[in-house]
Residue frames relative to the residue before (quaternion, step in Angstrom):
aa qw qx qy qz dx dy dz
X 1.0000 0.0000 0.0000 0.0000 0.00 0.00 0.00
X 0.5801 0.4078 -0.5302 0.4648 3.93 0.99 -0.79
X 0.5837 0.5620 -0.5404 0.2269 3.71 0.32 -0.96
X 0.7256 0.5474 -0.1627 0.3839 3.55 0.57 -1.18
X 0.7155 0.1271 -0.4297 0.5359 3.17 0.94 -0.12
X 0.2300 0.6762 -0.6460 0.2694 3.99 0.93 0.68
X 0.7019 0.5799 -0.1959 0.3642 2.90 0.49 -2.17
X 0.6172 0.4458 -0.3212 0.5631 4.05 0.93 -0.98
X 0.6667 0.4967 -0.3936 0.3923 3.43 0.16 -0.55
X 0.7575 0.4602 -0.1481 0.4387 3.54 0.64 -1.44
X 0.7946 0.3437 -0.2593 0.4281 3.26 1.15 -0.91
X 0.3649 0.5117 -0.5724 0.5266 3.93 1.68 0.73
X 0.8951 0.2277 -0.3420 0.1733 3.31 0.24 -0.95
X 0.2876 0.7001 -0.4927 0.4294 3.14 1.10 1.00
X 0.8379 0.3792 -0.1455 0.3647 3.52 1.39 -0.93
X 0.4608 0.5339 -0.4219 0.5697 3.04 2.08 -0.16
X 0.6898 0.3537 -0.3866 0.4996 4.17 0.40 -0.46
X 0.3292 0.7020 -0.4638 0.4286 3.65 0.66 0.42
X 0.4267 0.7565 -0.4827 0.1126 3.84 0.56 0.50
X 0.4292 0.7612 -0.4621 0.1510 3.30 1.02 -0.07
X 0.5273 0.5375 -0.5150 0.4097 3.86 1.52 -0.62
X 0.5821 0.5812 -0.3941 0.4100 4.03 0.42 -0.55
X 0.4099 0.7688 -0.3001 0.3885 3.70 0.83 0.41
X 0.1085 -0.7836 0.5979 0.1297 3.77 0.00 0.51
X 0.0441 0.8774 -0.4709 0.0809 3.52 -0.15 0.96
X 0.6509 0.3690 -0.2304 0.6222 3.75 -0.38 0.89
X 0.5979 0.4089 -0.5452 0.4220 3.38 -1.77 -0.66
X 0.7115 -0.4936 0.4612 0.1937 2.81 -2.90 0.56
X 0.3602 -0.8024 0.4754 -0.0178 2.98 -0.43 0.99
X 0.5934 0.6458 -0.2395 0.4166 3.64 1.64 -1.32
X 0.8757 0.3294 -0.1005 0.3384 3.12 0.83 -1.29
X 0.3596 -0.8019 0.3646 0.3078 3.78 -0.70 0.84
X 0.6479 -0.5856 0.4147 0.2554 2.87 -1.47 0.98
X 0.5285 -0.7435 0.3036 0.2753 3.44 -1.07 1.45
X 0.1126 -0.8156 0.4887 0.2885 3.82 -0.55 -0.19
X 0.5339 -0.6356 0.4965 0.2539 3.85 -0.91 0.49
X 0.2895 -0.8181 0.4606 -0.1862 3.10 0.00 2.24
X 0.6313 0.5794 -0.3860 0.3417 3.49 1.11 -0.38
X 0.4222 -0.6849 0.5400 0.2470 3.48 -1.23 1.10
X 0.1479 -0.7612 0.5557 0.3000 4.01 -1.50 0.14
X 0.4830 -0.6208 0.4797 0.3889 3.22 -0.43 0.78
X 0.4749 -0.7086 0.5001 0.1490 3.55 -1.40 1.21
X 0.4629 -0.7889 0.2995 0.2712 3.65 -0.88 0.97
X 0.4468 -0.7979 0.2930 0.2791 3.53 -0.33 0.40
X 0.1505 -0.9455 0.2647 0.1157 3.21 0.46 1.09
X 0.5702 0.6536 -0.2817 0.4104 3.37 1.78 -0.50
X 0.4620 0.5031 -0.4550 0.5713 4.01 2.06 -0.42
X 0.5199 -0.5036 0.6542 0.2194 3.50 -1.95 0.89
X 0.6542 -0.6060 0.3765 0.2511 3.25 -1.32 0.82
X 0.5619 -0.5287 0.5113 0.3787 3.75 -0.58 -0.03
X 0.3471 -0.6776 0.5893 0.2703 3.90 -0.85 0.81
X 0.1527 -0.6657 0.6822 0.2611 3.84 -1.13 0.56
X 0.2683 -0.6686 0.6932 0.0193 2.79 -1.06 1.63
X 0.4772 0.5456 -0.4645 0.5088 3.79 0.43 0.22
X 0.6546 0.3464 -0.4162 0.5275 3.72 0.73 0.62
X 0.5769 -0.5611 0.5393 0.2481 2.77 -1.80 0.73
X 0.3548 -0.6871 0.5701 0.2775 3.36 -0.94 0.88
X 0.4351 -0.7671 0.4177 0.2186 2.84 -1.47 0.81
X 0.5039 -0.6790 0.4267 0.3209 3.93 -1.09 0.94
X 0.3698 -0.6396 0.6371 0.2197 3.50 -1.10 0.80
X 0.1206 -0.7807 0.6130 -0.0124 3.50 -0.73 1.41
X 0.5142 0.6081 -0.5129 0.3206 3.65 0.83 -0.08
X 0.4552 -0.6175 0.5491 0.3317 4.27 -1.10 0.67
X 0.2084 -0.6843 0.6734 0.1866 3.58 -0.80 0.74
């Protein structure tokens, strides 16, 4: 029985050091890789926000 699990032992770690399928192998190599050229327009910070009128206004409870 130790033989057998020698043999398991030796023959995982034969497959855990086994990295070579993880490899990116081939492909074009010549050409360069694109980059993302587009510009965002910057926010204007100096315009007041927009009111949310999708709230409820609020009730003035104080007694005049």
């Amino acid at each position: 029985m130790k033989k057998v699990f020698a043999i398991a032992l030796i023959a995982t770690a034969m497959v855990a050091c086994n990295n070579s399928g993880d490899k990116k192998e081939g492909g074009d190599t010549t050409t360069a890789p694109t980059t993302d050229t587009t510009v965002v327009a910057p926010v204007d910070t100096t315009t007041p926000a927009p009111v949310d009128t999708t709230a409820p206004v609020a009730v003035d409870t104080t007694k005049k």
